[in-house]
C-alpha positions, 0 to 999 in steps of 0.5 A: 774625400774618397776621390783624395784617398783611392789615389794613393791605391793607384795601380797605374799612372794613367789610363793608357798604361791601364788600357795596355793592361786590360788589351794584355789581359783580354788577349792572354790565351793562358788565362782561363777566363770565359764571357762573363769574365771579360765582360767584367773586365771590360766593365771594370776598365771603363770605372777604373778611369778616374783613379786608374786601374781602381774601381769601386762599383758595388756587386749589384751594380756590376751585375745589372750593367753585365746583366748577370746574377749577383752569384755569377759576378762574385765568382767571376771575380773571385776567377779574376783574383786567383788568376792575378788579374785583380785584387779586391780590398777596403779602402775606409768604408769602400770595397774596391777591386784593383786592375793588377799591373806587371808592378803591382803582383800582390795585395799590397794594402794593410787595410785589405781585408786579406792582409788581415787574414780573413777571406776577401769579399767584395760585398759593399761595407756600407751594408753594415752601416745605418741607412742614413750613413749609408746614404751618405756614403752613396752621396760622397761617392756619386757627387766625387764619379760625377765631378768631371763630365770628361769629353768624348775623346777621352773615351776608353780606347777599345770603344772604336772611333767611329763610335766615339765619333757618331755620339762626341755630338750628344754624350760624353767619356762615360756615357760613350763608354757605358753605351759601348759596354752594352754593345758589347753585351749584346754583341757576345750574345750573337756570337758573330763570326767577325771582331766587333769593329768589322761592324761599326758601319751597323753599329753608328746607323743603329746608334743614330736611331738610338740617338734619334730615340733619345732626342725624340722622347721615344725610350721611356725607361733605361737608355742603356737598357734600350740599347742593350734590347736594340743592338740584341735585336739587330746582331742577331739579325746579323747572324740570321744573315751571316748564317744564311750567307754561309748556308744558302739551304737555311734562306728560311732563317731570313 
């Protein structure tokens, strides 16, 4: 299975050394990486659990749940790739991207299409498959992301306790996580003036009505799509009224 073959392409030898690295990276002042690149970095965390450090989401999906073009993802991990944060490689008819560990500095996998010499690409191998092989694959992989419903504590660690804490109750690890990365979207959007976590007292009451949403039959599309479009809406309020505070003038932004 593809789960059994990843392992062996392991970067790290847990999530928490994982998590030291994806902290370093987003802290590197050195580093010339803008939003988006975060974003995808913090994307990538959170689907690089299982085998830590390796991820295999296809270029579609990370555009969807970054809400970026598929153009804008290819060259942010093209900026991440020559900047050492990652590699990308094949792994049987898997395109992977790989989180760069200090003992890890080069692609090191005769199977990567850079060792072959020619240009990496993260485009999905299965686009040269038949339908019904690709269907296969789409099968093997889900069936082996879905075999453990991990609980809640084993959230990412830069998902803040006390959301962890308000959704333990109703979702676990990976819906937490995917939840927060919306957030987290939504809170770049809003350019804030203080760290994500100076707002976990809004973040939790918003969630709960999310939750109560979710309970009631209320949200009749994506639930992390309603997410994103909640937290969009009450964090820009939030910087209505930071603003307002800051200016006493622009009360007319109320």
């Amino acid at each position: 299975m593809y789960i059994d073959k990843l392992r062996q392409y392991a970067t790290h030898a847990d999530v928490a050394t994982l998590n030291g690295t994806i902290y370093a990276t987003l802290d590197d002042p050195t580093l010339p990486l803008n939003a988006t690149d975060h974003a995808l970095i913090r994307l990538l965390g959170g689907h690089s659990c299982r085998v830590p450090g390796v991820s295999w989401l296809r270029t579609d999906t990370m555009a969807g749940l970054i809400a970026k073009s598929e153009r804008t993802v290819r060259r942010s991990l093209a900026r991440l790739e020559k900047c050492g944060v990652i590699d990308r490689l094949k792994v049987g008819k898997l395109a992977v991207v790989r989180f760069l560990s200090a003992e890890v500095s080069a692609p090191e996998i005769a199977e990567s299409s850079a060792a072959a010499g020619d240009e990496p690409s993260f485009e999905p191998a299965e686009a040269n498959l038949s339908t019904e092989a690709q269907k296969r694959v789409s099968k093997d992989v889900a069936r082996e992301g879905n075999a453990i419903d991990l609980p809640a504590e084993f959230a990412p660690d830069y998902v803040s306790e006390a959301v962890i804490k308000t959704l333990a109750p109703f979702f676990g690890a990976e819906k937490i996580s995917k939840v927060h990365q919306r957030i987290q979207l939504a809170y770049e959007k809003a350019n804030l003036l203080a760290p994500l976590r100076e707002y976990d007292g809004l973040v939790c009451r918003t969630l709960k009505t999310v939750v109560f949403a979710l309970k009631t039959k209320r949200i009749k599309g994506d639930l992390y799509a309603y997410v994103y479009g909640t937290f969009r809406q009450v964090l820009t309020e939030q910087k209505r009224r930071e603003v307002a505070a800051d200016q006493p003038f622009m009360d007319w932004l109320r």
